[in-house]
C-alpha positions as CSV (number, residue, x, y, z in Angstrom):
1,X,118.9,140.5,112.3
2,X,116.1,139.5,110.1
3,X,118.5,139.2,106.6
4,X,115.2,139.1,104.1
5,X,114.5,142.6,105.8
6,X,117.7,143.8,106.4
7,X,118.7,147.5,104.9
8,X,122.5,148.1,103.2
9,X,123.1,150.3,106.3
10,X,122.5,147.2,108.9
11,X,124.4,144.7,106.7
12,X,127.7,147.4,106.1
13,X,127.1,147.1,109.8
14,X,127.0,143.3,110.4
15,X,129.0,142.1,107.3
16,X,131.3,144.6,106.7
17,X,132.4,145.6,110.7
18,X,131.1,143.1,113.0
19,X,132.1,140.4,110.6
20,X,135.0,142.0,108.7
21,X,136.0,139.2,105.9
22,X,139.8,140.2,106.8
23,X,139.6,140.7,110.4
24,X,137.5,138.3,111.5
25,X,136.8,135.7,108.8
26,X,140.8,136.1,107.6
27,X,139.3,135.9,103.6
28,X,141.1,137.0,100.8
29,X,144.1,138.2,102.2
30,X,147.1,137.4,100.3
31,X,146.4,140.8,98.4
32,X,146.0,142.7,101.2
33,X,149.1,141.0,103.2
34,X,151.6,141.2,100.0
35,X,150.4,144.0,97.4
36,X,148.7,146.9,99.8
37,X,152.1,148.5,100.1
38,X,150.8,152.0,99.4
39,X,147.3,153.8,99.1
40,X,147.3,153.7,95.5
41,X,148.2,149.9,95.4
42,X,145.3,149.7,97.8
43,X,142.7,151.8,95.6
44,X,143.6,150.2,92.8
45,X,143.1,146.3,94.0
46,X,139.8,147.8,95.9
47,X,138.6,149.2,92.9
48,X,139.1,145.8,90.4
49,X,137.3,143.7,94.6
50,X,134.6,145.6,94.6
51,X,133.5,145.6,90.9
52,X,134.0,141.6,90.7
53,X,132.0,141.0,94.0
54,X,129.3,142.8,92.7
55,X,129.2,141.3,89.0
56,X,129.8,137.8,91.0
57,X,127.2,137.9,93.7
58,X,124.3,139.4,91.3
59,X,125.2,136.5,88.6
60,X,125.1,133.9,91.0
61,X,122.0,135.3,92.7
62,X,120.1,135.6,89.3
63,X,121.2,132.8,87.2
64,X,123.1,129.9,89.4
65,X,121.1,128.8,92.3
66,X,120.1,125.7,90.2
67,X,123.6,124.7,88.7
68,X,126.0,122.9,90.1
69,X,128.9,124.0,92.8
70,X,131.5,122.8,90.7
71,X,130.7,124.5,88.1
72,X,129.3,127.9,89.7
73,X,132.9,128.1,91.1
74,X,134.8,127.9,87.0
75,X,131.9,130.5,86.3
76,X,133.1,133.2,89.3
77,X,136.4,132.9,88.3
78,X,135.6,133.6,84.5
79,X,133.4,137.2,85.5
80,X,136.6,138.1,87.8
81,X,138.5,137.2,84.4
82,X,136.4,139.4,82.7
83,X,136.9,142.2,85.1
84,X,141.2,141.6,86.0
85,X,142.6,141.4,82.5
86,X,141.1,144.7,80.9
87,X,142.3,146.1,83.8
88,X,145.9,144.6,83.6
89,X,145.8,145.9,80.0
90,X,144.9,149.7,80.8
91,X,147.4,149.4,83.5
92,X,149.8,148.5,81.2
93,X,149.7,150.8,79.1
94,X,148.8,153.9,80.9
95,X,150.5,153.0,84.6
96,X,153.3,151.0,84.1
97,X,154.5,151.5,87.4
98,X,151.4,150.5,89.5
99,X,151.5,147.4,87.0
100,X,154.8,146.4,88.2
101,X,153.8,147.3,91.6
102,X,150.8,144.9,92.0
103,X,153.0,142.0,90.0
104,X,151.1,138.8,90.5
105,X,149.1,140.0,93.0
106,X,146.6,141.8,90.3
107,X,145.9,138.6,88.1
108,X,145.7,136.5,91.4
109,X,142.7,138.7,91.9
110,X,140.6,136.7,89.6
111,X,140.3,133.9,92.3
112,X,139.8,135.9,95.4
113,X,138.6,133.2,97.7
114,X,136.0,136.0,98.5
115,X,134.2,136.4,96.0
116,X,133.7,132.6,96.0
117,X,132.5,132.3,99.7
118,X,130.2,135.5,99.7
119,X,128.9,133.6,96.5
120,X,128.4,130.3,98.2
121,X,127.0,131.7,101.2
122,X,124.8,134.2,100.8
123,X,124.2,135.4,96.7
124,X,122.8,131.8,95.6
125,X,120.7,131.3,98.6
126,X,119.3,134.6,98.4
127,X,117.1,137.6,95.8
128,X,119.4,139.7,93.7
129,X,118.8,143.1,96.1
130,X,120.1,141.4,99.2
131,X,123.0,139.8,97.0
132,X,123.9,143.6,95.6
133,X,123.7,145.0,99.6
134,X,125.9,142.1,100.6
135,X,128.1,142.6,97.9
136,X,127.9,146.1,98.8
137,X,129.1,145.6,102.5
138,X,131.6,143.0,102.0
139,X,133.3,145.5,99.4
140,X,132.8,148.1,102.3
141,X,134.4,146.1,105.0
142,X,137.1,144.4,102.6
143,X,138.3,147.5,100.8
144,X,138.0,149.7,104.2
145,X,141.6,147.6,105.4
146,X,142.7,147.0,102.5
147,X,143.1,150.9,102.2
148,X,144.0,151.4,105.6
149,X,146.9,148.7,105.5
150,X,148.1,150.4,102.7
151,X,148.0,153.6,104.2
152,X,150.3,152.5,107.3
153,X,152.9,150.6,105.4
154,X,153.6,153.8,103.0
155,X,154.0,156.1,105.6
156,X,156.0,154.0,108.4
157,X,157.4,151.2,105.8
158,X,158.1,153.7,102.6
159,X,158.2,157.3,104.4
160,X,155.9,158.6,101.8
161,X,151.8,159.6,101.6
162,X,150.6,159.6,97.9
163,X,154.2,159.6,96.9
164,X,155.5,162.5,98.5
165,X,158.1,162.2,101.1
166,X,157.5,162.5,104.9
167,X,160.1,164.2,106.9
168,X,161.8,161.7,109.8
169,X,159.0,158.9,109.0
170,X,160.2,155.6,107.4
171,X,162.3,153.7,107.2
172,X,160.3,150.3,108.8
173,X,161.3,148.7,105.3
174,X,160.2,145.5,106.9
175,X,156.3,146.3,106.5
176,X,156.3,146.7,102.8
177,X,157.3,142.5,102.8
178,X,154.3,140.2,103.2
179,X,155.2,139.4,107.1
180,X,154.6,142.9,107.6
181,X,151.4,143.0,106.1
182,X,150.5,140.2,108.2
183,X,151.5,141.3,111.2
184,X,149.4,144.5,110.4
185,X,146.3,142.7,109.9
186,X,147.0,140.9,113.2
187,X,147.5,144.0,115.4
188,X,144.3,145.4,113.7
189,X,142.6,142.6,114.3
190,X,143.3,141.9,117.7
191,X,142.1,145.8,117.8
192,X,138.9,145.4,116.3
193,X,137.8,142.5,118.3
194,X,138.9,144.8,121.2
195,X,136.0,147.4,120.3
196,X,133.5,144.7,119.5
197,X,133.9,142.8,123.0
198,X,133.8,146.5,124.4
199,X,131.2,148.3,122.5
200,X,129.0,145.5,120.8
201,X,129.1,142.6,123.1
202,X,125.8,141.0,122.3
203,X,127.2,140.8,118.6
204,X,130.4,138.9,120.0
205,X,128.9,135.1,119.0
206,X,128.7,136.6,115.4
207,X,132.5,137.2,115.0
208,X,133.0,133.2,116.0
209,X,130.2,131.8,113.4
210,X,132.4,129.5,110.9
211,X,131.4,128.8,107.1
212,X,131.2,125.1,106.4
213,X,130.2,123.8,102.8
214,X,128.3,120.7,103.1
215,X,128.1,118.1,100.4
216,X,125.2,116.1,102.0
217,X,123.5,119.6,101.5
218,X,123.6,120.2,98.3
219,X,123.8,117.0,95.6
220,X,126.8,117.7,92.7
221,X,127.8,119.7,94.9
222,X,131.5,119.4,93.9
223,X,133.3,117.7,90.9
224,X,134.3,114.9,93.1
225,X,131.0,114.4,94.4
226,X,129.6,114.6,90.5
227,X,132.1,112.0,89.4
228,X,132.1,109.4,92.2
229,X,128.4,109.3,91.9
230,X,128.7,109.0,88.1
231,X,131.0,105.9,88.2
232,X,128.7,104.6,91.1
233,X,125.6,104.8,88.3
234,X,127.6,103.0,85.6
235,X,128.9,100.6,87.9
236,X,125.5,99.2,88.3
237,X,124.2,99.3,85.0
């Protein structure tokens, strides 16, 4: 697929199913594994993902291709700053329980590895329109398990759908601990992989393409590439 031509629809298609960033690139999932313990949980965390991914990628896209990696990754955790604490504070206030609920896993939101990758990979290498659509169909594909994780461990871990109790449904108590959330994400892996080999085979090599930063490729590109080439220039002077 031709990316600089690419509509949302195809990259929901390719970014957000074929390459899932839980499923298949197994990004950003300490929220999903530990705080997507019920559908609301899961709304909520999609809700702050999806609005930091798209701040994130359109920034970087528009304003950071020339500055350095190190510092382009300070910069995406200060817009997911910007986006996690209000948040925390309406919560607060006006939710207490889904505040206590979320626990660490809401400010640990700010540094979504994510937001970083999509941001590395695609937003600063690319015009702000494809960065939004990419934004768009990572959110799509991310947000999509995340809710659907939740979804199973409330009614089979908690017993309950929206809150409200299920009759003789529960009591797998084990699936609302972060084991259980793993071992969700790994039966719905092994399921999605399933439909892909069946129903999209000539897409299969996509689902096994591996992100690699390279520091040859990009000068500065990290802070220890930035300060062993600054000693290296006083050393000679």
């Amino acid at each position: 697929m031709n990316r600089q031509k690419a509509s949302l629809k195809d990259m929901i298609y390719l970014d957000g199913f074929i390459k899932n960033p839980v499923l298949v690139q197994v990004v950003g999932i300490c929220p999903v594994a530990a705080a997507a313990t019920s559908v609301i949980n899961a709304l909520a965390l999609s809700l702050i993902f999806s609005i930091s991914l798209i701040l994130c990628e359109t920034v970087a896209s528009l304003i950071l291709k020339k500055v350095p990696r190190w510092v382009r990754m300070a910069i995406y955790s200060v817009i997911n700053l910007l986006v996690v604490f209000p948040t925390m504070f309406l919560l607060e206030k006006f939710s207490l329980s889904l505040f206590s609920s979320l626990g660490i896993y809401l400010p640990l939101m700010a540094f979504n590895s994510l937001n970083c990758v999509r941001c590395e990979k695609f937003a600063v290498k690319n015009s702000v329109k494809l960065s939004f659509f990419d934004s768009i169909a990572c959110s799509v594909g991310y947000c999509s398990v995340l809710i659907a994780i939740g979804l199973i461990r409330e009614i089979f871990g908690n017993g309950t759908f929206l809150g409200a109790d299920i009759p003789f449904i529960g009591g797998m108590n084990g699936l609302l601990m972060p084991f259980g959330g793993l071992f969700i994400i790994g039966i719905l892996a092994a399921f999605h992989k399933s439909r892909v080999i069946k129903n999209h085979p000539d897409k299969l090599k996509e689902t096994e393409t591996k992100f690699v930063l390279d520091e040859s490729d990009d000068k500065e590109a990290t802070f220890t590439y930035a300060l062993k080439h600054r000693f290296k220039k006083n050393s000679t002077l």
